[in-house]
KOLVEXBA-131678 format. One record per residue (C-alpha): x, z, y. Coordinates in steps of 0.5 Angstrom, whole numbers, plus 500, padded with zeros to 3 digits. Layout:
<atoms>
XZY;...
</atoms>
This chain:
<atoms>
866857115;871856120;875850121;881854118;877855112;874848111;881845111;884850106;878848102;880841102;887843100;886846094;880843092;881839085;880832085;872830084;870831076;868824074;862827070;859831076;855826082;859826088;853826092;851834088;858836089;858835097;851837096;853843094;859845097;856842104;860838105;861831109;863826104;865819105;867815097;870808100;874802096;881803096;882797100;877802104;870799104;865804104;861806099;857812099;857818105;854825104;848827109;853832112;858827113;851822116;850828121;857827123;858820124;851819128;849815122;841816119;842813112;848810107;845803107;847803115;854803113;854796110;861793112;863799115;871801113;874807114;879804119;874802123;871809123;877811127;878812134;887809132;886805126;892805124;893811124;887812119;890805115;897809114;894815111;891810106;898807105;901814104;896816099;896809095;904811095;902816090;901822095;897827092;892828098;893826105;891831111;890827118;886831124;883824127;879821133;873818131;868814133;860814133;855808134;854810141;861809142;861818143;869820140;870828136;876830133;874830126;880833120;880828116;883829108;884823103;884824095;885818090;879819084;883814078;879809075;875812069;868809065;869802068;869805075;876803079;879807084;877810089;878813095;875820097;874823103;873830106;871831113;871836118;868836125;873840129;870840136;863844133;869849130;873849136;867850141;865857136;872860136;871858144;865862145;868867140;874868145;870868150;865873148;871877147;874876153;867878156;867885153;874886154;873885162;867890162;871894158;877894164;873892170;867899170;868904173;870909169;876911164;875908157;878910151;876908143;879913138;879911130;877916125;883920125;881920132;887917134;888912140;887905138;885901145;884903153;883901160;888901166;882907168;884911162;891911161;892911169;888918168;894919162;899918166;904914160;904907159;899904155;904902149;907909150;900913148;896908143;896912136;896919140;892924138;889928143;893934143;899929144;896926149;892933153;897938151;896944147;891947152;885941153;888936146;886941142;878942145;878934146;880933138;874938136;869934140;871927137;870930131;863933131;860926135;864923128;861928124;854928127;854920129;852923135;853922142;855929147;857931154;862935157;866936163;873938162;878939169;885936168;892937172;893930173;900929178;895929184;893935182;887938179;881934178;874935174;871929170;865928166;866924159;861921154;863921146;859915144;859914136;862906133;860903127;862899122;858892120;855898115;852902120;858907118;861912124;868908124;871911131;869914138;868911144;870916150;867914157;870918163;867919170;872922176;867927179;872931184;868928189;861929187;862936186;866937192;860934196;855938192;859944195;861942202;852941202;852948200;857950205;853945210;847947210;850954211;854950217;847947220;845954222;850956226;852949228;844949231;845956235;851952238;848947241;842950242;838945236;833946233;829943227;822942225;817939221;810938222;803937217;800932221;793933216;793940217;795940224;801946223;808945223;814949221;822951225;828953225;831959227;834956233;827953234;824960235;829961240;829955244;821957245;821964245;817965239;818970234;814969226;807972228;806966233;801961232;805954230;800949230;798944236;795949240;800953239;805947242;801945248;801953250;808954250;808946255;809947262;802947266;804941269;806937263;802939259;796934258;800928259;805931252;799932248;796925250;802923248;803925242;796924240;795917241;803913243;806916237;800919232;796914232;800908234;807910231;812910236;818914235;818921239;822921244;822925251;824930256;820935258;818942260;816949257;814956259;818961253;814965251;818972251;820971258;816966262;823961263;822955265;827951260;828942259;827941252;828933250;824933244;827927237;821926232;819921227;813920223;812919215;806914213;803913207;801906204;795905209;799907214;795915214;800919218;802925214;808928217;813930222;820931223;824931229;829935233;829940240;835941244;834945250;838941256;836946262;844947264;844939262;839937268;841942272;848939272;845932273;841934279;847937282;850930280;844927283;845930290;853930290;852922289;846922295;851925299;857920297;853914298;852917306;859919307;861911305;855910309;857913315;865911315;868906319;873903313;871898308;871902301;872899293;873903287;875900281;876902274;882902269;882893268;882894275;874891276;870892283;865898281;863899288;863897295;861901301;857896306;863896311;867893305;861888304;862886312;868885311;870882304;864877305;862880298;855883296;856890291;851885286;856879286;862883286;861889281;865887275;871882278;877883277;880887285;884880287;878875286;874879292;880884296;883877296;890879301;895875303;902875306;901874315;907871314;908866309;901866306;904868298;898872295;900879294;899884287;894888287;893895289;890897283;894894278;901899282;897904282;895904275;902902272;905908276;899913278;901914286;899912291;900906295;899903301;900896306;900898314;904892315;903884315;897884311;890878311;885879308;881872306;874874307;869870302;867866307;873863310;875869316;882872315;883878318;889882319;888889316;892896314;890898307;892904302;889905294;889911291;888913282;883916281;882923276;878925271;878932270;882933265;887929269;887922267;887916271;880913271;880908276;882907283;879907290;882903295;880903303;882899309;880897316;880891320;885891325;883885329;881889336;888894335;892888334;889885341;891893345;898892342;899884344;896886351;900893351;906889348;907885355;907892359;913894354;917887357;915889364;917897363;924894360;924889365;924894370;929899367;934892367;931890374;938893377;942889373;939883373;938883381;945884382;947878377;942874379;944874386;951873384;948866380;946864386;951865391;954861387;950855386;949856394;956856394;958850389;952846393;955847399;962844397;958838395;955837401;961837405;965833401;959828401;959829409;967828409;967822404;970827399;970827391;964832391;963831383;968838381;962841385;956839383;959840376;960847378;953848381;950846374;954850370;952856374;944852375;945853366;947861366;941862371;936857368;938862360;937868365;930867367;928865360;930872358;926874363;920869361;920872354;920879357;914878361;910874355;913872348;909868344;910864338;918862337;920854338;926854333;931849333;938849330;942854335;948858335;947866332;954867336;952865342;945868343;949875341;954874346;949873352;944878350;949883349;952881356;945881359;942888356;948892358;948889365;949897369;950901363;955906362;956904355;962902352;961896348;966892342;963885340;966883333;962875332;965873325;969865327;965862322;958865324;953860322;947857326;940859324;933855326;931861331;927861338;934863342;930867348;925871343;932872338;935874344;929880346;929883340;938884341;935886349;931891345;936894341;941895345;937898350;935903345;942905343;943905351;938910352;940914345;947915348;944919355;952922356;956915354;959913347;961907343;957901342;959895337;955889336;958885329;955879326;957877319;955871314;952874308;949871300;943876298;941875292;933876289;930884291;937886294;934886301;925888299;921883303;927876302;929872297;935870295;940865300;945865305;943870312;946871319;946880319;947882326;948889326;947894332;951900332;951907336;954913337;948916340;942923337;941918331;933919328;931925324;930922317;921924318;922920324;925914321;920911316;915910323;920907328;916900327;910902328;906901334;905906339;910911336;915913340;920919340;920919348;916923352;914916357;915910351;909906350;912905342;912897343;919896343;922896337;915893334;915888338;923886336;921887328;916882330;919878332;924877327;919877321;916871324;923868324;922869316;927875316;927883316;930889320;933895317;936901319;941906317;942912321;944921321;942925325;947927331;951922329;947915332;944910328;945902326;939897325;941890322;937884323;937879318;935871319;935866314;941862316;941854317;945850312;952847314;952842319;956836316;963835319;962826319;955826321;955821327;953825335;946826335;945824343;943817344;945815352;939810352;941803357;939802364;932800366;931803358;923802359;917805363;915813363;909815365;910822368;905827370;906834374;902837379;908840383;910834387;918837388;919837380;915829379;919828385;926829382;924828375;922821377;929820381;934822375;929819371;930811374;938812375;937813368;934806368;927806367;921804371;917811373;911812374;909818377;901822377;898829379;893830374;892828367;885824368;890820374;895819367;890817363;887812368;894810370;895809362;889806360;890800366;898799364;894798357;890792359;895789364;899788358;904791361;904798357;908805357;913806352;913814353;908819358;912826359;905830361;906838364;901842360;898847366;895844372;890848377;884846377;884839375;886837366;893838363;897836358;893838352;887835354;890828356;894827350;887828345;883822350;890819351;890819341;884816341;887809343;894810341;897814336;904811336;906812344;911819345;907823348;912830351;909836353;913841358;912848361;914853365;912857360;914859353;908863350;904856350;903855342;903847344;911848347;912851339;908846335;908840339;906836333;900840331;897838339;898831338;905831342;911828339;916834343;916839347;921840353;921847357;922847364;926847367;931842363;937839365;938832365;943830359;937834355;931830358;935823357;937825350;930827348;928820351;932816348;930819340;923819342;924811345;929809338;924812334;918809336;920802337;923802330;915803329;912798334;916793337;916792343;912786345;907787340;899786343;895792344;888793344;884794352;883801353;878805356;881811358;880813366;874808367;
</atoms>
């Protein structure tokens, strides 16, 4: 009896007949009876309502209230009220509570039972156990649920039909194979839900299984949406709790796919014939007991047997080339018979029908029963003759590659699609410093590490621009590779793709040479350049120079009359240094000719250097020229006599391109470049010196070589003119390029960085010093340059001390130290014959003083110490030879600056330099 039912009982039950018992109408109905007072003391209580209560017997109800049954007495207590009022009976659904202090929802029904027969009132109650109800209806609703998700949830389309074989329920299966809503096709029958085709067909099959009770089977195709599919539908029987036939159940399985695998097996095994011919594939399977096997027809074929030949182990081992023949058998016999190892081997036969010798690699693996007992063998035999004949051409091809990289003088990497090292030829391993083992498998740039000569920024890989544009690249300019263990050698390199045969790119091999021994033959052919130019400009030069020095003998002579007349010879002396300074940027042009060397850059006039190289290269030619200098031309950080060089070298170029005359213009512009407008510069101001002629121009083939090493279009040229000058220039940080049409002349620019603007308000950078301004050191073993210096070096007023050699400097320095009475500066001649020059005494002289100046002076401007001093322990240079304004200016910031550092007067250590 369900809950519901319990309570429509105690609703409509007549109050408790006072002539029958009330423990044999609760007995009887089954029901919990509690009978209290109507002041709600407990008298009597059912066993049934006991069992509810958790209590074993009536007597352990003494003192018990039907309040105190309740989990909210009161609201137990105003149901009684209620019921005392005159209510007929009073239904509550109440919490109430056990022995144990348990709780269970109870409904709970109050009737007043008059007082009869000397019985006063009482309080009748009836109840119900709720949670037992509410657990049954769950499990029912859970139950149903259950079947209702098996229903949906299987795999195939459920329908269920009444008697009248109309649709009463579904799964989303069924009336997704409907193709209508599932409101829209309940009470449908099946021809509705068919069509008159099928509908009629299904319905008589529905009704045979209701007659019969029955199950049965039937495949039936529908023309469903997604076009004609076969199903396979069960009609099971429903019945009724009678056991009558009340519906059918029809179970309905999509078997498209399997009918369509069933013939595409037909088609297949149809397909495996052929498809063995193909690729020369044959099959067998072998009784191991009987020792006898069965083949293919491709089989046959591959073997050259036809269906008489023996196929048993015999059989086999006869067709086996006679070489192979003991070691398959054994093979077969022991490794894979007896021990279970899968068959797999390439081997040779000899065909029966035409004694070929054929690679076969024979597959096969081998069925055992429960012992273990071999009993057959199934596997697969492919001829693979063109296949090994492939590989050893393939062998033998890599034989011969491996000897060609061998043999080669260039380093040779290969790398795949990622750009990963795949191969290295010894000459790469020598140079990169890299092992092909311990490369294999990095990325290009961690062992082909190159850099910029100039500036030492990393360059992109090789590979990664040829594999984004599948063209060749090469770098024949400016490039170190930094060897693994630290050597850096210049190099020229190129990276091609490479191509599969269907034309894809497939990786990358690249190549590259050291060109340390050539850069020794160009930087000693360079100097035979100078000396081939200097020679075509020996005309111009002697006769301007014999003019410099008809001057400086005339100015002097002046002076020296004057002298001798008491006449004021300072006008004179001043005309003879001016020309002395023409004469001294004269023969440093001539010095840069003759040897080059690294550029010592100080802030100098572009404009100025133009003028006096344009002036210088023309001496003699024929060639009209027309110089245009921007007013504003900025100043830029350049070494002025190799600057110089590269307009010489230009110049002379348009000379020689314009053998019958012509015009020539030199401008120089400020420009602003931005990021890539000019490759191989970033973004910044530029001083561009333009060089332009109205010569033969360069043939368009010609034009992309101009710059390289010994390529020269002159039947007498070494091809180091215009490489020298580019050069130059790059180490300046800047570029040269060229514009030019054959027969119409040419135009090269030349760009440098350009120096920031000089500050309008910033003090004089010359500082004359005071007389007697402190003591020089001075070392130069030419006695008629020390004998001047140190004469204009004492008017200037210091105290000078002169020697001859570095070890007589540092001796005369070491005793100065421990008199006290030590140099404020030593000013040191870098070459002494046969004796220790300036660089050698300043690292002995930096050992005891690291705060002293220290300048270093040469006559030659190719010294590296001339352009970086500071890297040789000096604190400047000066070139010889100098005038006195920059000799006394060099000083007095040099002196400045050191006793900012060390005050004069500070003590010092005693030296042991010289002893």
């Amino acid at each position: 009896m369900t809950c519901g039912q319990h309570l429509e009982l105690m609703t409509r039950a007549a109050p408790l007949s006072e002539a029958d018992p009330i423990d044999r109408h609760a007995a009887e109905l089954g029901l919990a009876v509690i009978v209290a007072s109507v002041q709600g003391a407990i008298g009597y209580a059912s066993e049934a309502a006991l069992r509810a209560l958790g209590r074993d017997a009536c007597e352990s109800l003494g003192g018990l209230t039907l309040e105190s049954l309740s989990v909210r007495p009161d609201e137990l207590a105003e149901a009684v009220r209620e019921l005392l009022a005159g209510a007929r009976r009073v239904a509550r659904e109440l919490d109430l509570r056990r022995p144990d202090g348990s709780t269970f929802p109870c409904a709970v029904t109050l009737a007043l039972r008059p007082a009869a027969a000397g019985h006063p009132p009482r309080i009748v109650a009836l109840l119900v156990d709720l949670g037992a109800c509410r657990r049954a209806e769950e499990a029912a609703r859970a139950t149903e649920k259950r079947y209702r998700q098996v229903f949906e949830s299987s795999g195939t389309a459920n329908a269920i039909f009444d008697r009248d074989c109309r649709l009463v329920l579904q799964n989303s299966r069924s009336a997704r194979l409907l193709g209508r809503p599932a409101a829209e096709a309940l009470g449908k029958s099946p021809p509705e839900l068919f069509g008159p085709v099928i509908g009629p067909a299904v319905e008589a099959r529905m009704r045979e299984v209701l007659r019969t009770a029955e199950s049965a089977a039937f495949e039936t195709e529908f023309e469903l949406d997604v076009g004609r599919r076969r199903f396979h539908s069960t009609y099971e029987p429903i019945y009724d709790d009678e056991h009558a036939v009340e519906g059918v159940q029809v179970i309905s399985e999509d078997v498209t796919a399997a009918r369509l695998a069933e013939e595409t097996r037909r088609h297949g095994e149809a397909l495996l014939a052929e498809s063995q011919r193909t690729a020369h594939v044959g099959h067998y399977e072998l009784d191991v007991a009987a020792g006898v096997w069965t083949s293919s027809a491709e089989l046959d074929r591959i073997f050259g047997i036809g269906t008489a030949y023996p196929r048993d182990v015999a059989g086999w081992g006869a067709l086996l080339h006679p070489d192979e023949r003991a070691a398959m058998l054994a093979f077969l016999s022991g490794p894979v018979l007896r021990d279970g190892a899968p068959f797999d081997r390439e081997y040779r036969i000899v065909r029966e029908s035409d004694g070929q010798t054929r690679w076969v690699h024979g597959l096969g693996q081998v069925a055992r029963d429960a012992s273990g007992r071999a009993l057959r063998m199934f596997g697969t035999i492919q001829d693979i003759t063109t296949r090994k004949r492939a590989e050893q051409l393939l062998t033998e091809e890599k034989e011969r590659l491996a000897v060609t990289l061998r043999s080669i003088g260039d380093g040779v990497v290969t790398t795949d699609t990622a750009g990963r090292v795949e191969l290295l030829n010894g000459v790469a391993e020598s140079l990169t410093g890299w092992r092909q083992d311990d490369a294999r498998g990095q990325l290009l740039p961690t062992v082909f590490h190159v850099v910029d000569e100039a500036t030492g920024v990393p360059l992109r890989s090789l590979a990664d621009t040829v594999l984004e544009t599948g063209r060749t690249q090469e770098l024949t300019d400016r490039v170190v590779l930094l060897a693994r263990d630290g050597r850096r050698l210049p190099i020229a390199d190129s990276c091609a793709p490479i191509h599969d045969g269907a034309g894809r790119v497939v990786g990358t091999v690249l190549v590259f040479r050291d060109m340390t021994e050539r850069q020794r033959i160009v930087e000693g052919l360079e100097r035979a350049a100078r000396l081939e130019s200097v020679g075509l400009l020996a005309g111009g030069i002697a006769h301007d120079f014999n003019n410099l020095l008809s001057g400086l003998f005339g100015h002097l002579e002046l002076a020296r009359r004057a002298a001798a007349s008491h006449l004021d010879a300072a006008e004179h002396v001043e005309g003879a240094l001016s020309v002395f300074g023409r004469a001294r940027a004269l023969t440093q042009q001539l010095l840069t000719f003759a040897k080059g060397g690294a550029p010592v850059r100080v802030r100098t006039s572009v404009a100025r250097v133009v003028r006096e190289a344009v002036a210088f290269a023309l001496s003699g030619a024929r060639l009209e020229c027309r110089l245009d200098v921007a007013d504003d031309l900025r100043c830029a950080e350049i070494d002025g006599t190799q600057i110089a060089q590269v307009i010489d070298n230009l110049v002379i170029n348009a000379v020689q391109a314009s053998p019958a005359g012509g015009a020539l213009v030199v401008r120089a512009r400020n420009v602003e470049l931005a990021a890539h407008d000019v490759a191989g510069l970033g973004p910044g101001a530029f001083v561009r010196v333009s060089v332009s002629d109205t010569g033969t121009g360069i043939a368009p083939e010609t034009r992309q070589r101009i710059f390289e090493p010994f390529f020269s279009t002159k039947r007498d040229g070494l091809g180091l003119g215009l490489a020298t000058a580019y050069a130059i220039v790059r180490k300046h940080g800047g570029t040269i390029e060229v514009e030019s049409e054959t027969g119409r002349g040419s135009t090269f620019h030349v760009l440098l960085p350009a120096s920031a603007p000089a500050d309008a308000h910033a003090a004089p950078a010359r500082t004359v010093p005071s007389p007697g301004g402190g003591r020089v050191l001075l070392m130069d073993d030419e006695p008629l340059v020390s004998g001047t210096t140190a004469r204009i070096l004492r008017r200037m007023g210091y105290s000078v001390t002169v020697t001859q050699s570095g070890r007589e400097a540092l001796a005369e320095f070491a005793r100065a130290r421990d008199e006290e009475r030590p140099f404020e500066l030593v000013l040191l001649d870098l070459t002494v014959p046969g004796g220790m020059g300036g660089q050698e005494a300043v690292a002995e002289l930096r050992k005891v003083d690291t705060e002293v100046p220290v300048v270093a002076s040469s006559g030659y401007s190719d010294d590296p110490v001339m352009a970086e001093p500071a890297r040789f322990g000096f604190s400047a240079s000066l070139p010889k030879p100098y005038p006195a304004d920059e000799l006394e200016a060099l000083l007095a910031r040099l002196l400045a600056e050191a006793r900012t550092r060390r005050p004069t007067g500070a003590p010092l250590a005693p030296s042991a330099l010289g002893r």
